[in-house]
C-alpha positions as CSV (number, residue, x, y, z in Angstrom):
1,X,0.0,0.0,0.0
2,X,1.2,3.4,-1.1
3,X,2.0,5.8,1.5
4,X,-0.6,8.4,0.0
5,X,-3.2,5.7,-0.1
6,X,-2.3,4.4,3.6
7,X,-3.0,8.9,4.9
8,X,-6.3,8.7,2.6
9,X,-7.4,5.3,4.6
10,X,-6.9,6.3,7.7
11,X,-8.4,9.8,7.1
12,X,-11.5,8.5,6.2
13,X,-11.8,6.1,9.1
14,X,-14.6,6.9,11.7
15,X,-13.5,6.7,15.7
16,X,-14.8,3.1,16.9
17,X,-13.9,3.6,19.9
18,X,-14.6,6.2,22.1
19,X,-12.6,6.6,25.7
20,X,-14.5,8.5,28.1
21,X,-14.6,8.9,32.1
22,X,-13.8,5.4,33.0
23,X,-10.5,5.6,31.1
24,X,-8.6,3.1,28.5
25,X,-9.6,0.3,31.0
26,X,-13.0,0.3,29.5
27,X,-11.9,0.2,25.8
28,X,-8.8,-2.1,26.4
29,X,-10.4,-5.1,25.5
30,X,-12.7,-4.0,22.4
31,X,-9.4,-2.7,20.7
32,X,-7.8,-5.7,20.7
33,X,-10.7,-6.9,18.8
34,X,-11.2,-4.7,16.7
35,X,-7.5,-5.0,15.7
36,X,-7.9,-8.5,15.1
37,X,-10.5,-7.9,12.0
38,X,-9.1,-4.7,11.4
39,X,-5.8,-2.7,9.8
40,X,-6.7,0.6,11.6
41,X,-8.9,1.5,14.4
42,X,-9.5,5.1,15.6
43,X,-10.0,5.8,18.9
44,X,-11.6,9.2,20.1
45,X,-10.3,10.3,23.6
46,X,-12.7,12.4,24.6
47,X,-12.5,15.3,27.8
48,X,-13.5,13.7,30.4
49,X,-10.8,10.7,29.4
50,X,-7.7,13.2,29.8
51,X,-7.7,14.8,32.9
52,X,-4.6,15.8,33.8
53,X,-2.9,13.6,31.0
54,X,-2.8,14.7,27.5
55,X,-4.0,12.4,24.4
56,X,-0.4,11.0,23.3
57,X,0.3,9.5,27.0
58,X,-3.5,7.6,26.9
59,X,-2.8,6.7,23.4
60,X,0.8,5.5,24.6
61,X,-0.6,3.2,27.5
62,X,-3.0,2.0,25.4
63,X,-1.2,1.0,22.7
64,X,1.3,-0.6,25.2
65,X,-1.7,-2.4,27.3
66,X,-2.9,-3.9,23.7
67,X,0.6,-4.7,21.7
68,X,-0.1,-2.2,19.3
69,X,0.7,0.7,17.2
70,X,0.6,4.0,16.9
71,X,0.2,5.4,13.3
72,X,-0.6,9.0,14.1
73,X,-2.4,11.1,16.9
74,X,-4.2,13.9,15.7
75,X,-6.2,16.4,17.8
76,X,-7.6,13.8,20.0
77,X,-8.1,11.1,18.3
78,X,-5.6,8.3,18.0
79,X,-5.1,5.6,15.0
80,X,-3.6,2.2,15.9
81,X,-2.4,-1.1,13.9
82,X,-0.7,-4.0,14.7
């Protein structure tokens, strides 16, 4: 896969996941499914997720927590492979 077809793939993905007050904890488990059927999966850290954290550290652990990752974190969102 192309590099400029890779961007346009993971641009048009939609956030699957969304991590909210009860943290990557909640979500941990559904990523690692979703990355079993899946090349990408975007996750959407949302306020109430961050508190004193920013979105690359949650994106960080939870790529670690999973064995994944990291293609890009944007805003806060996050994209993750295997």
């Amino acid at each position: 896969m192309s590099d400029a077809s890779r961007k346009q793939r993971i641009h048009e993905l939609d956030a699957t996941l969304r991590v909210g007050k009860s943290g990557i904890d909640a979500v941990a488990d559904e990523l690692n499914t979703q990355l079993q059927d899946r090349d990408f999966v975007k996750v959407k850290f949302l306020r109430s997720s961050r508190g004193g954290t920013t979105t690359d550290e949650l994106a960080d652990e939870l790529a670690e927590r999973v064995n994944a990752d990291i293609v890009r974190v944007r805003g806060h969102t996050a994209v993750f492979e295997r």
